[in-house]
Biopython code that builds the backbone (N, CA, C, O; Angstrom):
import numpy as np
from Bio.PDB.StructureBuilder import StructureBuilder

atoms = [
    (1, "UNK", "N", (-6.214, 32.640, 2.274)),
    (1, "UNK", "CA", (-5.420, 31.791, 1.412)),
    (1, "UNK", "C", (-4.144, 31.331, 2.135)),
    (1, "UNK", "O", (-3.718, 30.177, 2.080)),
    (2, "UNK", "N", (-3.540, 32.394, 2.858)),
    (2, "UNK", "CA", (-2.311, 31.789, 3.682)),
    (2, "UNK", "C", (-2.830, 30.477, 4.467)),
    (2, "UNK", "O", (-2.365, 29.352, 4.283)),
    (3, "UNK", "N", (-3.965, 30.828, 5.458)),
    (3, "UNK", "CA", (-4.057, 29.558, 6.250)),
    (3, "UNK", "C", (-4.302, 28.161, 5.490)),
    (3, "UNK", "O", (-4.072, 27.089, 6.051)),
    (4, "UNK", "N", (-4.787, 28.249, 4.167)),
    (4, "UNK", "CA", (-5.372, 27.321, 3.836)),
    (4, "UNK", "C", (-3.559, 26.599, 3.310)),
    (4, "UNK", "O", (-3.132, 25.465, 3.523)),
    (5, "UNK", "N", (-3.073, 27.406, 2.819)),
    (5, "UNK", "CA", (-1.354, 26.752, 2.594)),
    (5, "UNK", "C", (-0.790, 26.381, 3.685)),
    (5, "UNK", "O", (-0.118, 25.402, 3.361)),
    (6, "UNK", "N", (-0.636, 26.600, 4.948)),
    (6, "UNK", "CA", (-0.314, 26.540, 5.937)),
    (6, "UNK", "C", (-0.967, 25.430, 6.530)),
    (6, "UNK", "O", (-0.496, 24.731, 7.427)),
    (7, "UNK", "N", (-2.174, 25.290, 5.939)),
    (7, "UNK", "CA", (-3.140, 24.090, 6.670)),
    (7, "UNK", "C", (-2.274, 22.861, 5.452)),
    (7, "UNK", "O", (-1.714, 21.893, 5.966)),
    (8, "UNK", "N", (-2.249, 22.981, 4.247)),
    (8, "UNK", "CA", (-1.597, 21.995, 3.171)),
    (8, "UNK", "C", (-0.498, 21.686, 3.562)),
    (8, "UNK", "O", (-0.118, 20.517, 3.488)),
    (9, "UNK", "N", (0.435, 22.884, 4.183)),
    (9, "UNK", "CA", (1.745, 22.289, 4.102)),
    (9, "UNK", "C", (1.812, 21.446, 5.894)),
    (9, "UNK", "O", (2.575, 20.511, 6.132)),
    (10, "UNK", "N", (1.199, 21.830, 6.558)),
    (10, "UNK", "CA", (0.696, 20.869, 7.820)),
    (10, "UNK", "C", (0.410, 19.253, 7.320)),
    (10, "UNK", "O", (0.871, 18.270, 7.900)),
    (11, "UNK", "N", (-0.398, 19.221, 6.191)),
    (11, "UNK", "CA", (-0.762, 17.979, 5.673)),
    (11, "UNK", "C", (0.236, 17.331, 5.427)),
    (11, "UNK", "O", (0.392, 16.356, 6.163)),
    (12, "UNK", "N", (1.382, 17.583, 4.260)),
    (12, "UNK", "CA", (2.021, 17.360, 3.822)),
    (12, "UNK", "C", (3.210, 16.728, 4.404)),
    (12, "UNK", "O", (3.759, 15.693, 4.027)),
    (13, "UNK", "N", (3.734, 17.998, 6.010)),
    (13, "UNK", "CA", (4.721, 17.315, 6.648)),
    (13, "UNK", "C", (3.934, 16.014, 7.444)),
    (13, "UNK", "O", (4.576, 14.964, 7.431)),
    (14, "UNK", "N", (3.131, 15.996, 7.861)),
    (14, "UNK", "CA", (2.686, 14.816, 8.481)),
    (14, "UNK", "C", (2.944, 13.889, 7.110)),
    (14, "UNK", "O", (4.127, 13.601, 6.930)),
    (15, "UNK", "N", (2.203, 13.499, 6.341)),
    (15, "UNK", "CA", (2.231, 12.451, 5.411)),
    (15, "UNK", "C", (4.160, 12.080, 4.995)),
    (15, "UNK", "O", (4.561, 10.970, 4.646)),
    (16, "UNK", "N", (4.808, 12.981, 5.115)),
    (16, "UNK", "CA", (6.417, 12.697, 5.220)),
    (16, "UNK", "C", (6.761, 12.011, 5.840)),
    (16, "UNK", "O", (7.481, 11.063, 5.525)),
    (17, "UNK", "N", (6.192, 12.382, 7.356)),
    (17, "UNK", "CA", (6.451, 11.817, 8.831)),
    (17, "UNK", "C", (6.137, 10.292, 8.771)),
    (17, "UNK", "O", (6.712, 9.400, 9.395)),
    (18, "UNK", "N", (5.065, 10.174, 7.858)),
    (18, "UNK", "CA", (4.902, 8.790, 8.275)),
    (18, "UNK", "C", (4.716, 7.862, 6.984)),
    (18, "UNK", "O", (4.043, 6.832, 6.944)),
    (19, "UNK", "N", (5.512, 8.486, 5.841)),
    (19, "UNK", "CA", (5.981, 7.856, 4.642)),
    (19, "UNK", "C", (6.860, 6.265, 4.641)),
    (19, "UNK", "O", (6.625, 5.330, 3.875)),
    (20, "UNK", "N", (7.752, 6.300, 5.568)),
    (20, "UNK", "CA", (8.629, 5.466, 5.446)),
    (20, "UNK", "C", (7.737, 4.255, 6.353)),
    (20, "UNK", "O", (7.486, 3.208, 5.757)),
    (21, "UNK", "N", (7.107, 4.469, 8.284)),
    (21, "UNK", "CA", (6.795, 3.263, 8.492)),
    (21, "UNK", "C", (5.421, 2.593, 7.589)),
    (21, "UNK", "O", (5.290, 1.431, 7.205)),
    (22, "UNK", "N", (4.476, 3.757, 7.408)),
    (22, "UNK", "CA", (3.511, 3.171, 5.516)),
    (22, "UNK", "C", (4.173, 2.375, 4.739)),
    (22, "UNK", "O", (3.708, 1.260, 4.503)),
    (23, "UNK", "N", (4.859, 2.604, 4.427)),
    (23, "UNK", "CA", (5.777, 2.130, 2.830)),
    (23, "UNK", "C", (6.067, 0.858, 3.943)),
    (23, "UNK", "O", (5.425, -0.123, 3.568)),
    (24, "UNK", "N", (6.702, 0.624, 4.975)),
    (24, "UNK", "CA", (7.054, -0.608, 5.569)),
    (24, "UNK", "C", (5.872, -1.571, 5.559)),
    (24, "UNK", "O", (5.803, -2.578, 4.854)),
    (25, "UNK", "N", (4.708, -1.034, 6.651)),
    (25, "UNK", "CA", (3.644, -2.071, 7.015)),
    (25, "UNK", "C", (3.001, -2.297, 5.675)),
    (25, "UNK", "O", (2.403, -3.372, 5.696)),
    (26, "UNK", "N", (2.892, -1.622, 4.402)),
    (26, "UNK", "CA", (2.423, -2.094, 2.896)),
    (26, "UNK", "C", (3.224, -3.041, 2.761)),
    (26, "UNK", "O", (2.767, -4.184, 2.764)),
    (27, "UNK", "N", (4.867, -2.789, 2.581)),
    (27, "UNK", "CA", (5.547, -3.823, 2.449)),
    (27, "UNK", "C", (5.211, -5.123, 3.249)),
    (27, "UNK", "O", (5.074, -6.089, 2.499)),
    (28, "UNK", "N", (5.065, -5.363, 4.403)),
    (28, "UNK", "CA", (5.322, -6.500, 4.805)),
    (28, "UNK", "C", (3.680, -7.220, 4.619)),
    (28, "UNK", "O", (3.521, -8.441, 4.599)),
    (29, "UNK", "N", (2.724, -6.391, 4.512)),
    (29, "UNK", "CA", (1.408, -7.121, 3.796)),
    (29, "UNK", "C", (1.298, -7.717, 2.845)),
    (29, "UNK", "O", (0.515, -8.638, 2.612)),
    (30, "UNK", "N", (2.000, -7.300, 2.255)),
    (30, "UNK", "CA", (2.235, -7.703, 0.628)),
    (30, "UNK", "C", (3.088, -8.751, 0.384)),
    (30, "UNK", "O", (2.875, -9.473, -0.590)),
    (31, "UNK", "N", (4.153, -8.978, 1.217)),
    (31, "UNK", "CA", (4.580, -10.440, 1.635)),
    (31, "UNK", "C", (3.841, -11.032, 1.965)),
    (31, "UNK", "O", (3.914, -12.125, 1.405)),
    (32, "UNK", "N", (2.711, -10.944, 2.925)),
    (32, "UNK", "CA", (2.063, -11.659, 4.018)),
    (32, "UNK", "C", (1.419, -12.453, 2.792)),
    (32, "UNK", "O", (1.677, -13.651, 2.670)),
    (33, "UNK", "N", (0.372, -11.638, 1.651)),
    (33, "UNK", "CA", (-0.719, -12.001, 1.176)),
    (33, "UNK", "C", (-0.030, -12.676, 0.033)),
    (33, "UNK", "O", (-0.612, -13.571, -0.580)),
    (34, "UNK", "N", (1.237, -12.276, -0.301)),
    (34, "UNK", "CA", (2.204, -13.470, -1.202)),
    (34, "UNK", "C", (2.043, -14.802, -0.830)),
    (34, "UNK", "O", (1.773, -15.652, -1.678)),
    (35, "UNK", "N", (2.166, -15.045, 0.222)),
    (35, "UNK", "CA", (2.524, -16.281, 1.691)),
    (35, "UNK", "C", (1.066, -16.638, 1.585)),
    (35, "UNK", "O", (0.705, -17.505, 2.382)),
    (36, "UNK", "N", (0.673, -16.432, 1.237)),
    (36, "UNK", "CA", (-1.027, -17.118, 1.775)),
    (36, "UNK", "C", (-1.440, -17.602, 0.438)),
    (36, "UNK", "O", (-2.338, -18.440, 0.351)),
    (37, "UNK", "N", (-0.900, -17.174, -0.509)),
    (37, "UNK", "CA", (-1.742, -17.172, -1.832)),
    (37, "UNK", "C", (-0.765, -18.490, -2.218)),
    (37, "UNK", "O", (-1.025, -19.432, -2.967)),
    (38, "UNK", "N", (0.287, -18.253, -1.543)),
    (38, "UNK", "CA", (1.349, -19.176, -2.429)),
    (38, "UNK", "C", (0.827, -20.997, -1.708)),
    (38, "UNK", "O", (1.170, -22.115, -2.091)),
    (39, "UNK", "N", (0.164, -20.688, -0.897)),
    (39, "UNK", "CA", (-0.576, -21.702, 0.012)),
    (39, "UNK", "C", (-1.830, -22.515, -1.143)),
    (39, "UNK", "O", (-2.932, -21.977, -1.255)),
    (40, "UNK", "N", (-1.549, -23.664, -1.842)),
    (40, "UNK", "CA", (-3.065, -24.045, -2.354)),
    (40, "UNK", "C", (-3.914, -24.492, -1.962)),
    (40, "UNK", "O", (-4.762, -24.562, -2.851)),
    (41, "UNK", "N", (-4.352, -25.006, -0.793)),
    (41, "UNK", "CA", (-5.710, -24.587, 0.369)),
    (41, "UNK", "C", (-6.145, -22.980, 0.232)),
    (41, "UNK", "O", (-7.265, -22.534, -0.018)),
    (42, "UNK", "N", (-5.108, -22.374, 0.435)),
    (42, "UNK", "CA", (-6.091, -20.850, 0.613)),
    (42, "UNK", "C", (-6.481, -20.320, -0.667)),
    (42, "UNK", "O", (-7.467, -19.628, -0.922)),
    (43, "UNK", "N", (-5.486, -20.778, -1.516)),
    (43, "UNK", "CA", (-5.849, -20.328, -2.737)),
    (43, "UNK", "C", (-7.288, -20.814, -3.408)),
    (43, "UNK", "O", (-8.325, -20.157, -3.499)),
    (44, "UNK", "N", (-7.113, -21.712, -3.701)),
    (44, "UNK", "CA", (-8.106, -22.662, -3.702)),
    (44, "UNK", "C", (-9.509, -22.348, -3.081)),
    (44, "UNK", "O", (-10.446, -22.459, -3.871)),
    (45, "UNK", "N", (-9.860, -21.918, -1.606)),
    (45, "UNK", "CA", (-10.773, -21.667, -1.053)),
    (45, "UNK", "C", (-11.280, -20.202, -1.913)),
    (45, "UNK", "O", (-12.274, -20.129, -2.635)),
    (46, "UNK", "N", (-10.582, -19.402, -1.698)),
    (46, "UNK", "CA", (-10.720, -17.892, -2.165)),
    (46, "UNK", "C", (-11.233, -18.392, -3.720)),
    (46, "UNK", "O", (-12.368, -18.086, -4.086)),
    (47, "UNK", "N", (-10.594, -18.946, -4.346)),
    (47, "UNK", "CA", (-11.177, -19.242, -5.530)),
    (47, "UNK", "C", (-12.929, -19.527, -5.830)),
    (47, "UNK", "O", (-13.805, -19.014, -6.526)),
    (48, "UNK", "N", (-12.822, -20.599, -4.901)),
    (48, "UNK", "CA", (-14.341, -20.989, -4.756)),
    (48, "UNK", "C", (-15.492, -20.353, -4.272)),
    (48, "UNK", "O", (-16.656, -20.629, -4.563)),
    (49, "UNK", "N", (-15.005, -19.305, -3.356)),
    (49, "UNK", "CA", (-15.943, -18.736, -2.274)),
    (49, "UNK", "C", (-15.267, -17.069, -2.482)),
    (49, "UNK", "O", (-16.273, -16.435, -2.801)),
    (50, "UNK", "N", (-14.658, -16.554, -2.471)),
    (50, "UNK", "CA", (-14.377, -14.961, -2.535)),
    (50, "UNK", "C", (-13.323, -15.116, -3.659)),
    (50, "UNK", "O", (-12.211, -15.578, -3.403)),
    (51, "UNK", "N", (-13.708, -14.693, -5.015)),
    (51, "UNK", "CA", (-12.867, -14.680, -6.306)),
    (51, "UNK", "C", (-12.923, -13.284, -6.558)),
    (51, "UNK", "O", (-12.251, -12.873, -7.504)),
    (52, "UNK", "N", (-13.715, -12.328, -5.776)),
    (52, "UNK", "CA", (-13.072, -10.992, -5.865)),
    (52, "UNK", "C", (-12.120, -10.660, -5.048)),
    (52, "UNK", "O", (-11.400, -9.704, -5.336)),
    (53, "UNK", "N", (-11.921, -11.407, -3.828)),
    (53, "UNK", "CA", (-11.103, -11.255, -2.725)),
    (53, "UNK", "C", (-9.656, -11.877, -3.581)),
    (53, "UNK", "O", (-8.609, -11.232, -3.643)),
    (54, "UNK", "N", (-9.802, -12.904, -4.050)),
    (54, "UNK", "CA", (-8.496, -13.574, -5.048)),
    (54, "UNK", "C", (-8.028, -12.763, -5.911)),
    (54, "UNK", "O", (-6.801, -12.709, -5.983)),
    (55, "UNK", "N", (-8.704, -12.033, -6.674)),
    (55, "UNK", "CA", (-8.335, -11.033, -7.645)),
    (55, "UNK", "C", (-7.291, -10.273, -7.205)),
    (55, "UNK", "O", (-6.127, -10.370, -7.594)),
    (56, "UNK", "N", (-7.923, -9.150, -5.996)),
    (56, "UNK", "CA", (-7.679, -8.152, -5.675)),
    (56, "UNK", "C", (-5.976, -8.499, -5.073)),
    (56, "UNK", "O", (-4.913, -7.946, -5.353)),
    (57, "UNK", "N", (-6.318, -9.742, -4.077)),
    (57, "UNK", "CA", (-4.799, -10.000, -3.632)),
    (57, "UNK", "C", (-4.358, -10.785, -4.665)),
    (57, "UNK", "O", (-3.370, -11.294, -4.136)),
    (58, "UNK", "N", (-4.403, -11.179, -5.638)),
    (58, "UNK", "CA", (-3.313, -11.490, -6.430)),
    (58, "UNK", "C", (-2.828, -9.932, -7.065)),
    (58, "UNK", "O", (-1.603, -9.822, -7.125)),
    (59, "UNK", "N", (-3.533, -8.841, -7.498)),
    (59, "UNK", "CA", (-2.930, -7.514, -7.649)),
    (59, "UNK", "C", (-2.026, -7.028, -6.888)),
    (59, "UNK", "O", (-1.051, -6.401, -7.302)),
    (60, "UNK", "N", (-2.312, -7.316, -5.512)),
    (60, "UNK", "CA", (-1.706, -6.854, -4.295)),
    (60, "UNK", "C", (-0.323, -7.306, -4.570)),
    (60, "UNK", "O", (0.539, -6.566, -5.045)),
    (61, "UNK", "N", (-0.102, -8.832, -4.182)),
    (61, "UNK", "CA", (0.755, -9.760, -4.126)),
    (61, "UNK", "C", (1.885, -9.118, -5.524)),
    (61, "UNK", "O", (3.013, -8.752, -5.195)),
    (62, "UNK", "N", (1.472, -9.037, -6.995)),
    (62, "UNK", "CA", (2.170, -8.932, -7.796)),
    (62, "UNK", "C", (3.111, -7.476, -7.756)),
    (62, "UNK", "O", (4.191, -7.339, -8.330)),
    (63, "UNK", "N", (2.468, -6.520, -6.995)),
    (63, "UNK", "CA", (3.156, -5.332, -6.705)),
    (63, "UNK", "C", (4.685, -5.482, -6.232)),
    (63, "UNK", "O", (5.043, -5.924, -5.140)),
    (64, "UNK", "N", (5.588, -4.987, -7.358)),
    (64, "UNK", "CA", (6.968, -5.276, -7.256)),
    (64, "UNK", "C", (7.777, -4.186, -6.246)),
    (64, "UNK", "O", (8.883, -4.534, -5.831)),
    (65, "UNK", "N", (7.161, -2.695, -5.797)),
    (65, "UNK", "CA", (7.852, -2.036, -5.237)),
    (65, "UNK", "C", (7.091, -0.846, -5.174)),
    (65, "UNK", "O", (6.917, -0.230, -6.225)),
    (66, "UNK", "N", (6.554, -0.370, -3.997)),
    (66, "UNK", "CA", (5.732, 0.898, -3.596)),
    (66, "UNK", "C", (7.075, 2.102, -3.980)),
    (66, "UNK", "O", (8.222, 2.171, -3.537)),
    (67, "UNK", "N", (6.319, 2.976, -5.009)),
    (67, "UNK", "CA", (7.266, 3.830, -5.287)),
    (67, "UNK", "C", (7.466, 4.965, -4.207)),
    (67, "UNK", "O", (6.665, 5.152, -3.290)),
    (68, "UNK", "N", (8.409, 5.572, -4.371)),
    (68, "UNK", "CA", (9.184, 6.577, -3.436)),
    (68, "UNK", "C", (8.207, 7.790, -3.862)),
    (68, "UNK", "O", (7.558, 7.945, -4.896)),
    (69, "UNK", "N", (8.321, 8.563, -2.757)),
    (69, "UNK", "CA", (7.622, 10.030, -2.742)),
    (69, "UNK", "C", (7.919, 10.908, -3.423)),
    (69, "UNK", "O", (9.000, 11.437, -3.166)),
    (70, "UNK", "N", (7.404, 11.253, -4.159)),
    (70, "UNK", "CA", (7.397, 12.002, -5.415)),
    (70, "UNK", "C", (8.009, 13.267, -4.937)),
    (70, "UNK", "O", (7.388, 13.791, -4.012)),
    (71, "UNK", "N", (9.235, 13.977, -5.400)),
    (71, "UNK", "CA", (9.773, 15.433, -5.014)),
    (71, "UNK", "C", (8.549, 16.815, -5.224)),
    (71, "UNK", "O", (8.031, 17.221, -6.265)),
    (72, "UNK", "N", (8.374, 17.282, -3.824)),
    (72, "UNK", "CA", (7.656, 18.557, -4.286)),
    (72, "UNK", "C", (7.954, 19.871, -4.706)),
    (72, "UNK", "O", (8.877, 20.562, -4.274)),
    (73, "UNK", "N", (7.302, 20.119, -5.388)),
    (73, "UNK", "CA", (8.018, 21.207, -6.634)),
    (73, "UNK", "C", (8.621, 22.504, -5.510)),
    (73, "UNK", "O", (8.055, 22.693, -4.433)),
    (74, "UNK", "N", (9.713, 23.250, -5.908)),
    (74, "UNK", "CA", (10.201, 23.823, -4.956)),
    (74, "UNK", "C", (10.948, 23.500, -3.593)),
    (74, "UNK", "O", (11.077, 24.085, -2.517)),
    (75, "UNK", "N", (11.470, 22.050, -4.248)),
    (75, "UNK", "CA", (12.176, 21.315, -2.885)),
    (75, "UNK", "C", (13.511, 21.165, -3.141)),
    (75, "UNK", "O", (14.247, 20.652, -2.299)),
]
sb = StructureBuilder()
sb.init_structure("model")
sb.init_model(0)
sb.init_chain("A")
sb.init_seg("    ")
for serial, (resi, resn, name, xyz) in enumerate(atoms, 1):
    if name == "N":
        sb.init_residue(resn, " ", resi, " ")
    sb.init_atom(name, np.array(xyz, "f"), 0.0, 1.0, " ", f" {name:<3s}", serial, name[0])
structure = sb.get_structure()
């Protein structure tokens, strides 16, 4: 049982480690696919030909702010 906590909390600091440049490269995708959608050629195409692909990035796109990392209990 220790190793297996020891193996979790291994998980855990990594996913810390690389919380903030994640949260960045989401961020700047999510501009990107703003920028493309806001385009009516692309929009337009996706409409006609991939309207699940339109869906999904208009979900994307509407995402106002990737929330912050939740405090772990005992921190």
């Amino acid at each position: 049982m220790e190793r297996e906590l020891a193996a979790l909390q291994t998980q855990v600091k990594s996913v810390e480690e690389t919380y903030g440049i994640d949260n960045l490269h989401l961020t700047v995708a999510r501009g990107y696919i703003a920028k493309l959608l806001a385009n009516s050629r692309i929009a337009r195409w996706l409409a006609n030909y991939r309207q699940e692909y339109l869906g999904e990035f208009e979900k994307i796109a509407e995402i106002d702010a990737i929330g912050p990392l939740p405090d772990r209990p005992g921190t």
